[in-house]
C-alpha positions, -999 to +999 in steps of 0.1 A: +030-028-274+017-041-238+013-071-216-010-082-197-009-071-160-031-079-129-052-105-114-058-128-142-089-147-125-115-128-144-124-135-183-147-100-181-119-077-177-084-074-183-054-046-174-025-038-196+007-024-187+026-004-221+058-010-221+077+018-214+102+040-228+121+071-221+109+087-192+070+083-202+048+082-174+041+046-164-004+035-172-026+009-171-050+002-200-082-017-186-106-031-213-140-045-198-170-060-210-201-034-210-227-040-180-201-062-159-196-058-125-160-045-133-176-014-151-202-007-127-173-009-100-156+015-119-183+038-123-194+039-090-160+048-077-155+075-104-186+087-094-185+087-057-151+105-056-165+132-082-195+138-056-168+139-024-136+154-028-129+143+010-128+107+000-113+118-034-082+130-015-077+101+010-078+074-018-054+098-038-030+097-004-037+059-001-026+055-036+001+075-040+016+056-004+012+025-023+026+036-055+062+046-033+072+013-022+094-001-049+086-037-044+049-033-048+033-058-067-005-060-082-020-077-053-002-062-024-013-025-042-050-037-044-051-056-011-035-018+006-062+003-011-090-025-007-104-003+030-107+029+014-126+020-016-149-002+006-154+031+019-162+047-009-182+016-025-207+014+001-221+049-008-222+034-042-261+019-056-242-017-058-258-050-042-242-060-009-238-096-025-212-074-054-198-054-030-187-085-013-178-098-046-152-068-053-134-072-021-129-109-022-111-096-057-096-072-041-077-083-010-076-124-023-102-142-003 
C-alpha cells in the first residue's frame, strides 16, 4: 500500500511513499509518463553522475544533509538540493527553456 507524496502540480508524474513497517528502509516510488520532461530529467541526472563521480559524491553529501533534519518536508528537501543538480543539469543535452522549467519545480517559483 502507498500514498501519494510530493509536489502534486504535475499530471505527468507522480511519487509514492510505501507505508512503512518494521524497520524497512524508507523509498519513493516515481511513475512518469514516457518522453516527459520528468524522464528526461531523470535520465540526464542518472547519467551525468554515472559519467562524474565528483558530482556524484557532492549530490550524495547534499542529500544525505537534507535527509538528517527531522522536520524536512518535500519542498524544503528539493528547494536544498535544487543548486547542485542545476549543476549537474547544465552538463545535461536539455533545452535552457526545460532546465528553467525544472528549477521553477524545484525550488517553487
Amino acid at each position: 500500500m502507498a500514498r501519494r507524496a510530493g509536489p502534486s502540480d504535475s499530471p505527468r508524474a507522480a511519487a509514492f511513499t510505501p507505508f512503512r513497517t518494521g524497520g524497512s528502509p524508507r523509498r519513493n516510488v516515481y511513475v512518469c509518463v514516457v518522453g516527459t520532461l520528468h524522464v528526461r530529467n531523470h535520465l540526464a541526472v542518472r547519467d551525468i553522475l554515472r559519467a562524474r563521480p565528483d558530482l556524484r559524491d557532492r549530490y550524495g553529501t547534499v542529500k544525505r544533509e537534507l535527509a538528517a533534519d527531522a522536520a524536512m518536508d518535500i519542498d524544503r528537501y528539493l528547494a536544498g538540493k535544487s543548486a547542485i543538480l542545476q549543476e549537474v543539469l547544465a552538463l545535461s543535452d536539455l533545452s535552457e527553456s526545460e532546465k528553467a522549467a525544472i528549477l521553477r519545480l524545484n525550488t517553487g517559483g
